[in-house]
C-alpha positions in Angstrom: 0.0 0.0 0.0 2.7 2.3 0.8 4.4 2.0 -3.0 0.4 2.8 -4.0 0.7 5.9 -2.0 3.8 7.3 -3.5 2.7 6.5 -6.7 -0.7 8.7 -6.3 1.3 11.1 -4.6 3.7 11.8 -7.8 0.9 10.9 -10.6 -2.5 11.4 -9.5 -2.3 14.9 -7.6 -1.6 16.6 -10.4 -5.1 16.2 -11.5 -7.1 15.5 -8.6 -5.3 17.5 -5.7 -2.3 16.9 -3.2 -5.6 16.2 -1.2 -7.0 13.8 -3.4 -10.4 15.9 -3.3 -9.3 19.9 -4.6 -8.6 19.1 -8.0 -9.8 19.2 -11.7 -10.8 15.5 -11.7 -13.2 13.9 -9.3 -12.1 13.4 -5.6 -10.2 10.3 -5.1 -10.8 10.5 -0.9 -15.0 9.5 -0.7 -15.4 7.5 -4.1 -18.3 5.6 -4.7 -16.9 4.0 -7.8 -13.5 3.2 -6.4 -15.5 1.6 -3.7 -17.5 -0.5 -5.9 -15.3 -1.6 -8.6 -13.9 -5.0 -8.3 -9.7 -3.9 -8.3 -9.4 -5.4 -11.3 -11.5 -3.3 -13.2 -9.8 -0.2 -11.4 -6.3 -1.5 -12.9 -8.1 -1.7 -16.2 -9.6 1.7 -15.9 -6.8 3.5 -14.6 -4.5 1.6 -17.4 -6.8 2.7 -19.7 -7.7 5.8 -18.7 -11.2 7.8 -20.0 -11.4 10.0 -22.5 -13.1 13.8 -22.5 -16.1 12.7 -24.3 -16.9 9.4 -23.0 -20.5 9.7 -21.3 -19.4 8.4 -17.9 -16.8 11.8 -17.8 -18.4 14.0 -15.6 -15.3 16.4 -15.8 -15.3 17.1 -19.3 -11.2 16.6 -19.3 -9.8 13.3 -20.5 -7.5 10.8 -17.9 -4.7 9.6 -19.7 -4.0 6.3 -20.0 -2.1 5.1 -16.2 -2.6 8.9 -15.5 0.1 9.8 -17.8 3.0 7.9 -16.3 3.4 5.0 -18.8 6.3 3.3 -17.5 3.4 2.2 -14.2 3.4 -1.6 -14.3 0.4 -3.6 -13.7 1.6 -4.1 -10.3 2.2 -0.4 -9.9 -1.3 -0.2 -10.7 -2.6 -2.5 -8.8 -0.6 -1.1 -5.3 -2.8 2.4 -6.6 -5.9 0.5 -6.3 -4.4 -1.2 -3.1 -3.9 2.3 -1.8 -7.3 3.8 -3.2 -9.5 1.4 -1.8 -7.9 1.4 1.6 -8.6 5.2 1.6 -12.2 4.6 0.3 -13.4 2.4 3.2 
């Protein structure tokens, strides 16, 4: 969980806020889809990313694919959803 944590910290806040909560995407902190989605569809997602215009964006700005950090693993990804989901209790 810890590696997940300084990952977010160097990739994530960008977007959604050295808070997780304060940024241009969608809070991070109190997610209901983080706390719902099985973590391999979160590694998925996040590997993916989602673009501007796909209907689910409720920000209007597109998430690049592994939040723009493309050397992130699969396991990097998965100690972010390790880390997310522990925050999302």
């Amino acid at each position: 969980m810890e590696a997940g944590r300084e990952i977010v910290a160097r990739t994530c806040t960008a977007c959604h806020g050295a808070d997780l909560k304060s940024g241009v995407g969608p809070p991070l902190d109190d997610s209901e889809f983080i706390r719902t989605t099985p973590d391999s569809d979160l590694v998925r997602f996040i590997e993916k990313g989602r673009p501007a215009g796909d209907p689910s964006n409720k920000t209007g700005m597109a998430m690049p694919p592994k939040g723009g950090d493309s050397s992130l693993t699969t396991e990097d990804l998965q100690d972010v959803v390790a880390y997310l989901k522990a925050i999302n209790r």
